[in-house]
C-alpha angles and dihedrals in degrees: 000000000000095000113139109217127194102219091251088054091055100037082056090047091044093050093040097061098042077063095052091046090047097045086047090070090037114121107220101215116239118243138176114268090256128069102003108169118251101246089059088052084054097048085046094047085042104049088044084058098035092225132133136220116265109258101153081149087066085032090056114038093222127092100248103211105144136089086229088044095045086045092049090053092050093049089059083053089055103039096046081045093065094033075062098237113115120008116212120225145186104228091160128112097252143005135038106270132124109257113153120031116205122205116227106240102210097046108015098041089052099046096052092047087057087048090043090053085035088058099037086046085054096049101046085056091056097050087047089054086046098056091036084055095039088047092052097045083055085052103048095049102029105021126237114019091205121093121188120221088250089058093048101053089041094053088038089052090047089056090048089053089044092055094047099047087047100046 
């Protein structure tokens, strides 16, 4: 996919469709036709629309508490909302603002599974840096890192009869 994200736009698409996902599994618990509480009657509305309530505070990972901050994160609705991969919505019982955000599934689920195996890729490299880099540092100042069975029962043998001599 040739989509070009900001890193709060794909943090938000990331997070929105680990909700869907989420929401997806969840059970939506039966209840008679009369006083159903309100938050049974969201999850309802919600699951219906397969949209999730907006969270780009959990999404991202920053306390958003800033006018600047709040108008960047809607302009990563709005402009993953014209890329076609999430639609915002207003599933709420009154007013116009956006409250539930829906991934697209043909565009915005794929594209965040390609992000999701981009991200796990990337991190898999760098661990393997890490323990190439951790393994030549032991080298360079030990020797070899590695340690044959043989070694290990011999050197474990030598600590028992340590113990026992000293104690």
């Amino acid at each position: 996919m040739n989509k070009k994200l900001t890193d709060l736009q794909r943090l938000i698409l990331l997070g929105v469709v680990a909700d869907y996902r989420r929401l997806k599994r969840q059970q939506v618990p039966e209840w008679g036709p009369y006083n159903v509480p309100k938050e049974i009657i969201d999850l309802r509305k919600a699951k219906q629309a397969g949209a999730v309530v907006v969270d780009a505070e959990r999404w991202t990972g920053m306390k958003i508490t800033s006018d600047a901050q709040r108008m960047a994160v809607t302009r990563a609705y709005i402009a993953l909302e014209k890329m076609g991969l999430i639609k915002r919505m207003n599933l709420s019982w009154s007013g116009t603002r956006c409250t539930h955000l829906a991934p697209t599934i043909t565009a915005g689920v794929k594209l965040a599974n390609e992000l999701t195996k981009e991200i796990s890729r990337a991190k898999a490299a760098a661990r393997m840096r890490s323990a190439a880099r951790n393994k030549a540092a032991i080298a360079a100042e030990t020797g070899p890192a590695t340690i044959t069975a043989g070694e290990r029962r011999r050197l474990a043998a030598e600590a028992l009869a340590k113990r026992a001599s000293d104690g």
